[in-house]
N, C-alpha and C positions, 0 to 999 in steps of 0.2 A: 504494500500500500504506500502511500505519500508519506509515510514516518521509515519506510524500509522493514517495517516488523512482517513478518514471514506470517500469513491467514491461511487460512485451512482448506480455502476459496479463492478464485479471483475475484475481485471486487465491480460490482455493477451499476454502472448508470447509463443515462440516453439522454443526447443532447435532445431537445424538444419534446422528453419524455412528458411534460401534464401541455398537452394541445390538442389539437382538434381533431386524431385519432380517436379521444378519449369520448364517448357518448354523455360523460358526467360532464365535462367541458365546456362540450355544444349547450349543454340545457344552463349552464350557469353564465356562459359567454354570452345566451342569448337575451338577460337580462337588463342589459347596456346595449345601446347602440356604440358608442366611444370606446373604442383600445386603449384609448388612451387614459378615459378615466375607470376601465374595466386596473387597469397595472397601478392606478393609483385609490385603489379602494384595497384599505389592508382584508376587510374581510374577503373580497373576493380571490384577492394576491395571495394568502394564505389557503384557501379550498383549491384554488389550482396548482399550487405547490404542493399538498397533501396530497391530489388526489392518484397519481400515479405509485407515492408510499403504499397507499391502504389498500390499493388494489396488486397490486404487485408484488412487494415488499422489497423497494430497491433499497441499497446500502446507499442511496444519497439521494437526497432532495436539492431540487436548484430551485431558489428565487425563482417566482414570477415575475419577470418584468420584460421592458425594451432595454435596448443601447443606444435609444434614440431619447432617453427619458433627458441625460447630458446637454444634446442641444435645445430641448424645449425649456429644463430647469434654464439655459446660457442666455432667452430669451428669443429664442430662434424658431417663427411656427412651424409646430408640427404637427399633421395629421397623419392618417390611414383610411385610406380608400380600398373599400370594400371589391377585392379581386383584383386590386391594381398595387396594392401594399404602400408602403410608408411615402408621403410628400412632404416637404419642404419647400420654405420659401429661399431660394439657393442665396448664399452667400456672393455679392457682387464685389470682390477688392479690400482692398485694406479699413476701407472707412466701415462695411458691414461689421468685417473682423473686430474692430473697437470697438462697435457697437454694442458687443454679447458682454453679459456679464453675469459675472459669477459671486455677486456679495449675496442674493435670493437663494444661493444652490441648496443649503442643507435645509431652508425652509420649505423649498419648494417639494425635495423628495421624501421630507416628513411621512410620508406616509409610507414611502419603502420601507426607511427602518421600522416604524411600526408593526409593519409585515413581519420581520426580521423575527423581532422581539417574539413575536406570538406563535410564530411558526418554530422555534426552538422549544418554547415549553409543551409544544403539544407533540414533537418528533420524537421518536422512542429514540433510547439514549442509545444504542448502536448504527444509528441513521443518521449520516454530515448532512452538514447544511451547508449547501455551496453557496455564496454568493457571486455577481459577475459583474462585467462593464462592458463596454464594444473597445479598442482599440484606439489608440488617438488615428492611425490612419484613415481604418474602416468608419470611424465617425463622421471626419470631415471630408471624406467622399459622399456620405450624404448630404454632409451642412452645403459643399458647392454644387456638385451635380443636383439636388432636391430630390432625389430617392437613389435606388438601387439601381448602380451601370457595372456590366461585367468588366470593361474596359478601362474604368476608371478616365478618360481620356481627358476628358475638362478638367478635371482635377492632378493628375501626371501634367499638362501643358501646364499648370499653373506653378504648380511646382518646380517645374524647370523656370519658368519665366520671371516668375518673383520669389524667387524662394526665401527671401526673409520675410516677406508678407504670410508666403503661408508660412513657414517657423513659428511666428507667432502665435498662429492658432492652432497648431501640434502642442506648442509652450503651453498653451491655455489648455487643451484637453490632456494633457499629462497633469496641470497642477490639477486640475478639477476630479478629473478617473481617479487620481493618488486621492485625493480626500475623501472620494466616495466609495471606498475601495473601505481605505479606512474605516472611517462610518459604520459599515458593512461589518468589518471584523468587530469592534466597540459593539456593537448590537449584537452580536452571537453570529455570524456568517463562521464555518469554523475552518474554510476553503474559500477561495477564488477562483475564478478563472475570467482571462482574458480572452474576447475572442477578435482577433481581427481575419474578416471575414473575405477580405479584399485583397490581400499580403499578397495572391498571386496573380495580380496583374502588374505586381513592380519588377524592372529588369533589378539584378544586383546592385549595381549606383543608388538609386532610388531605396530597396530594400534598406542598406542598411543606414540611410539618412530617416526612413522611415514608419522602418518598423523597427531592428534592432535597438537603434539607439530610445526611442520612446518607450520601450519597453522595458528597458535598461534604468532608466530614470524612476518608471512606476513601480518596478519590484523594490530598489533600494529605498524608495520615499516610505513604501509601505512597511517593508522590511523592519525601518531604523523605529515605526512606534508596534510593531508586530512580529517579530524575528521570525518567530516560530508558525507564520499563519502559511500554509502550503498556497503555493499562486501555479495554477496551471495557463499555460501559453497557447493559443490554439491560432498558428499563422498559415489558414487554409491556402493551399493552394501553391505553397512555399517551394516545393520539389526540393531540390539537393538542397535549398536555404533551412530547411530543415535540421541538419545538421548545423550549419554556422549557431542560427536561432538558440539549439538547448546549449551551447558552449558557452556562450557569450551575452545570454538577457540576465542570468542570476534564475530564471524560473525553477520551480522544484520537478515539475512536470509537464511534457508536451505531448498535446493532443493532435494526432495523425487524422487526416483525410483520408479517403478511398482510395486513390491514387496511388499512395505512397506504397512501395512493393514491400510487405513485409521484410524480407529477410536483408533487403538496402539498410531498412528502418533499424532491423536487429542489430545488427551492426555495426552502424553510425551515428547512431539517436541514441537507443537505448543502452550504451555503457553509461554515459553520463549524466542519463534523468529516468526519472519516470517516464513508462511511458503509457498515452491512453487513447484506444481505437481498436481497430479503424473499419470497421464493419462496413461494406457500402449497404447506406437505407433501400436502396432498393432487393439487393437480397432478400433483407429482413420483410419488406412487401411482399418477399415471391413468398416466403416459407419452404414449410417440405424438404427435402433432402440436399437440395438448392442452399439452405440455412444450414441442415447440420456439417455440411463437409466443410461452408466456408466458416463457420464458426471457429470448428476443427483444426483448420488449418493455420487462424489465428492463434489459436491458442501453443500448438504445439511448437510456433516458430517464437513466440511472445514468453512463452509459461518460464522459462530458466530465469529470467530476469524480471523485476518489480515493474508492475503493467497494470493498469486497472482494463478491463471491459468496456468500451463502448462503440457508438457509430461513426463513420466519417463526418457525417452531417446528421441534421437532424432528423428526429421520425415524420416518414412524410403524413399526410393527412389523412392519405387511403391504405393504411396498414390496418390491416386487421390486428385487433386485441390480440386474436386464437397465437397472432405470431410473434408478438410479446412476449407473449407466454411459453411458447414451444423454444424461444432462445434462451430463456431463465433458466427451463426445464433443463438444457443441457448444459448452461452453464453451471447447472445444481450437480451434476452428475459427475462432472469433471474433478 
């Protein structure tokens, strides 16, 4: 596990495990119209953090929330369009960038730690509680592009072209993520994880102005009031930066994509961290035999060294529970 103590088990969770697979989900999702004020109501943040525990019985809970929660507390609107996913009002130059500010931040996400707070005392005491953030990069590819681009391109050209303009707002979502990161542990989070979602649309150059170094900065900030809080890295998309990544951020553990070929991963990753994945979700969609061999074959390439269990990406929306269930089932048996 994340402390190195030798379990009897590998350890399980799933990125996007409490969402809209879940039929308890849908009925309680369907209460609000607004994502955004569904992630800031503690009682709802708390039943959909539970609710993949009680049904399942994972070894961890993750916060419910966004990583988009960062730009809306910075003053930067955000919504979520129903089938079209998250908008933003985009960042136009330096004078936007001034604009955002961060003296509202811990009042504004008041209501996440409150989730925090409640969602600890009702998780059975063998059950983490992870908390998370998005990445200063993957952030501010939303705050300028105004949603999600696989290319990142508006945001890469920016970066080349003013790169001290954007710096500053890398500077800004490093100091903000580190405080709210914090926070997070202060409240009972008893994990992190970082996810930047976007890491592999940067060539090398860019990578490590981008992702390495920001990351570098958020572990030690967090580190110096938290020593002991495990921070997992998750730079999708990364391929061989993968290896630079677990060398060189300080992370205790990095979480793998689909992509990544195991026994590369074996390798080159995993002597010097944790490591956790990489199940592709769509497997876990198909089920059946399709599930048990590639499980299998994670595990048997992963098992010698300290690995937790989980997916490259998250659970898609059309998995069936039965195959939730039939991955536990063998990861129970193992």
């Amino acid at each position: 596990n994340l402390n190195h103590i030798e379990t009897d088990r590998f350890p399980v969770w799933l990125m996007r495990q409490a969402g809209r697979h879940l039929p308890e989900y849908l009925n309680l999702r369907s209460q609000t119209d607004s994502f955004l004020d569904f992630c800031y109501s503690p009682d709802m943040a708390v039943e959909a953090t539970l609710q993949p525990v009680l049904r399942y019985g994972m070894d961890a809970a993750i916060l419910f929330s966004d990583i988009l929660v960062i730009p809306d507390a910075l003053g930067q609107r955000v919504s979520f369009i129903p089938g079209h996913g998250p908008r933003l009002e985009p960042l136009d130059g330096r004078a936007d960038i001034n604009h955002l500010d961060p003296s509202n931040l811990h009042a504004h996400l008041a209501p996440v730690y409150a989730a925090i707070r409640r969602i600890r005392t009702r998780l059975p005491e063998t059950t983490t509680l992870i908390g998370f953030a998005g990445a200063p990069w993957t952030v501010a590819t939303y705050m300028i592009e105004g949603g999600g681009s696989r290319d990142c391109q508006k945001t890469r050209t920016y970066a080349y072209e003013s790169k001290d303009d954007f710096q500053a707002l890398i500077d800004l979502l490093v100091d903000t993520t580190s405080s709210y990161l914090i926070r997070q542990a202060d409240e009972g989070a008893e994990v992190v994880q970082i996810f930047d979602s976007w890491a592999g649309a940067l060539p090398p150059m860019q990578f490590d102005d981008w992702v390495i170094k920001p990351f570098q900065k958020i572990v030690a900030a967090v580190k110096t009031v938290h020593p002991n809080l495990p921070i997992i890295g998750f730079p999708k998309g990364a391929g061989l930066g993968y290896a630079t990544f677990a060398t060189q951020t300080g992370v205790d553990a990095v979480s793998l994509d689909s992509m990544v070929p195991l026994v590369w991963a074996a390798e080159n990753v995993q002597p010097h961290t944790v490591i956790q994945g990489n199940l592709d979700n769509l497997v876990l969609r198909s089920g059946g035999q399709l599930l048990e061999a590639a499980v299998q074959e994670i595990l048997n390439v992963f098992s010698a060294q300290p690995f937790i269990f989980n997916l490259g990406h998250g659970i898609l929306p059309e998995t069936p529970v039965s195959h939730v269930e039939q991955l536990l089932d063998i990861l129970r048996r193992n």
